[in-house]
Each structure stands twice: as structure tokens, then as C-alpha cells.
N, C-alpha and C positions, 0 to 999 in steps of 0.2 A: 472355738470348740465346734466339730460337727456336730448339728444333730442327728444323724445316721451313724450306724458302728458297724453295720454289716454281722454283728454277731446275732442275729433271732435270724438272718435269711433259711438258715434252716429248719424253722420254728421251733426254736429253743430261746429260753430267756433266762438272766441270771436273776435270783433272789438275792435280798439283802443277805450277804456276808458268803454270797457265790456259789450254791449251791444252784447249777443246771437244769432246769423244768420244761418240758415240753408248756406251748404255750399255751394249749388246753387245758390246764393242768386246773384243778379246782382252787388251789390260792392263786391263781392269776384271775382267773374266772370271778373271782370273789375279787380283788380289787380291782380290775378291771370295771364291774358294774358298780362298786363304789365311785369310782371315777365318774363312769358314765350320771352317776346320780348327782354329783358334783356340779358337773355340765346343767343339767336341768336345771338345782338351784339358781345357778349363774343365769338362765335365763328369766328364772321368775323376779331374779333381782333387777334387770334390766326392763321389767315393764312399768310402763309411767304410770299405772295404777297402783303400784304398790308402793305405802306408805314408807316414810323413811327410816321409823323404828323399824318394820319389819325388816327392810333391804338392812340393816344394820345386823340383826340375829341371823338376818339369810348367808351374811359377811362371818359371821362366828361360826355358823353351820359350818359352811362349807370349811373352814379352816381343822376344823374336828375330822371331816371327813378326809381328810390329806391326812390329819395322824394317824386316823383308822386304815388309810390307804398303805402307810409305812410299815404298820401295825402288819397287816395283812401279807404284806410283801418280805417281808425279813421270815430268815428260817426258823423258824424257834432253835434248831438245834447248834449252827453253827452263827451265825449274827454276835457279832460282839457289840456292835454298833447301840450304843443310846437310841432308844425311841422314844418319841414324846407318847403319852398315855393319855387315853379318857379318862378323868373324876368323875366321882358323884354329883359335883357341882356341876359339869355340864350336862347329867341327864336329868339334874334338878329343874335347870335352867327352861329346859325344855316343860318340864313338868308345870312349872308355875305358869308359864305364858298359856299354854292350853287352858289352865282352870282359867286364868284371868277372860280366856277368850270367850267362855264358857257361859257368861256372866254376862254378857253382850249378843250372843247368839240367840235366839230361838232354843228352845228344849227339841233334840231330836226324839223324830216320831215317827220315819221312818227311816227305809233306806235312800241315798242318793244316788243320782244318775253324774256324771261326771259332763261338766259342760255347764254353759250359762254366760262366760266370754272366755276370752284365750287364756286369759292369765288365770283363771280357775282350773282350766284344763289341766294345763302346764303345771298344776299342784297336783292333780291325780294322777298326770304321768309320773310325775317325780313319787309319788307317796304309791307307785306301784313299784318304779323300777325299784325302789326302798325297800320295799318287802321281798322283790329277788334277789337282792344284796342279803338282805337278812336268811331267807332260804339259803344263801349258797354259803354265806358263812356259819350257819347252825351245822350244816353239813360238814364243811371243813373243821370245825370242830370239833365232830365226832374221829376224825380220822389225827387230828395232830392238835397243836397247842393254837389259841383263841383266846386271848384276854375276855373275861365276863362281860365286863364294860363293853367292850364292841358292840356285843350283842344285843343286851340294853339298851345302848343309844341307838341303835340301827332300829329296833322295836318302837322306841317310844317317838324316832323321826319321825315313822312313817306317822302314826297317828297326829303330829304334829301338823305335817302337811296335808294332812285332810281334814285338820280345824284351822287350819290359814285358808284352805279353797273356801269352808263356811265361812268365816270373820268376812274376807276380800267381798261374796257375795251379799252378806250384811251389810257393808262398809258400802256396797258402788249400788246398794239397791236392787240388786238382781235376784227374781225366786229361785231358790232352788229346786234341782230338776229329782223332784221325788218320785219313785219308783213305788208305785201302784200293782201290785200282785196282781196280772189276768186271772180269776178263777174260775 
């Protein structure tokens, strides 16, 4: 099998069950940066600082985010196609590891500055492109069909990964970089 099709050369791309979209289009746009957020996980997985339950949930993450990616890419209107779905259980999933982390972290008191080492970074880049996945798919669901759960999970990720950059910075010992109001 190629990996090339030669059919987007004229930037058009098919959706799940064939409907034709420019590739600008706000459902490519929306799993597109799903994808791209994918990417990021994949990198926080690969750093030797993070513990191996985490890279195990970062391995579940990412897998959610490929349904949500299929999710996002099939038409609502013509898709016959089976798609796999979010549960409640995997925004629970998420839910519970934040309080657990919670428990171990410092009480926040203020705001944070992003940085401290790379692999904390790399949770703020990921827990922002997170929140323009969730922007572009609140969007596309004003205009066509969105599973709830997408949205949800997409919501409760991002705060996720910006209680794993705290924990990681608890865990290796590093302060975090609080932002101090000039007044």
C-alpha cells in the first residue's frame, strides 16, 4: 500500500463515509490538532522522567484520542462506518488521577508560569494545544454533530496535563515557576 493517494493534491480530503472537504475545513482542523496533541503526549511519554504508571495512562490517553480523532473525522450525516466512543469511564479515569494527584501536590496559590524542565514544558504545550482542540471542536459543534463526550474529555485532558506538569515538578523536586502580579 502507498502511503500517498495523490487525492488532497488539490487540497480536498475525504471524511469518514466520503464526503469531500476542503482541508481547511473546521472538522479537519479539529482532528487535525487532535492529532497534533496525540504527537505531544507521545513525547511526554518518551521522557525518562516520567514515571511508568504515568507513561501507562499517557498510552490510554493517547488511544482515546485516535477515537476522538475518528470521531471527529466521519460525517455525521453519511458514515455508516462503526466508531469507537468516549465513556464516562474514561473521563472518570481522568477525574480520579487528578484528585489522587492533588493529594500530593502543594494547594495552589497561585498562577503558574510554564517551565521548570522540558518534560514539564512539554505538558503545558500539550495542555494548551488541548484547549485549541477543545476550542475548535466546541465550534464545530455548533455548526454539525459532536458527541458530548468529546468535549468533556477534551475539557477535563487539558486540566489533566496541567496537574501532571505540577505532580512531575513535585516528583523531580523542581519549584514551580509562580507568576507574581507586577503592580
Amino acid at each position: 500500500m502507498k502511503i500517498y493517494t495523490k487525492t488532497g493534491d488539490k487540497g480536498y480530503t475525504s471524511l469518514i463515509g466520503g464526503a469531500r472537504v476542503p482541508k481547511y475545513h473546521l472538522r479537519i482542523d479539529s482532528y487535525g490538532t487532535v492529532d497534533e496533541l496525540n504527537s505531544y503526549i507521545g513525547l511526554i511519554r518518551d521522557q525518562a522522567d516520567v514515571a511508568m504508571y504515568d507513561k501507562e495512562l499517557l498510552k490510554q490517553i493517547q488511544d482515546r484520542l485516535f477515537t476522538i480523532g475518528a470521531s471527529l473525522a466521519a460525517d455525521p450525516e453519511k458514515s455508516k462506518m462503526v466508531i469507537p466512543d468516549i465513556k464516562e469511564d474514561d473521563i472518570e479515569i481522568l477525574e480520579k488521577e487528578m484528585d489522587a494527584i492533588n493529594e500530593v501536590v502543594p494547594p495552589l496559590r497561585h498562577f503558574i508560569l510554564p517551565g521548570g524542565n522540558t518534560t514539564i514544558s512539554f505538558c503545558h504545550v500539550a495542555r494548551c494545544v488541548c484547549r485549541r482542540a477543545e476550542r475548535l471542536t466546541v465550534q464545530l459543534a455548533e455548526e454539525s454533530t459532536v458527541e458530548d463526550k468529546v468535549i468533556i474529555y477534551l475539557n477535563r485532558l487539558s486540566d489533566y496535563l496541567f496537574i501532571l506538569a505540577r505532580k512531575l515538578a513535585n516528583d523531580l523536586k523542581i519549584p514551580e515557576n509562580q507568576w507574581i502580579a507586577r503592580v
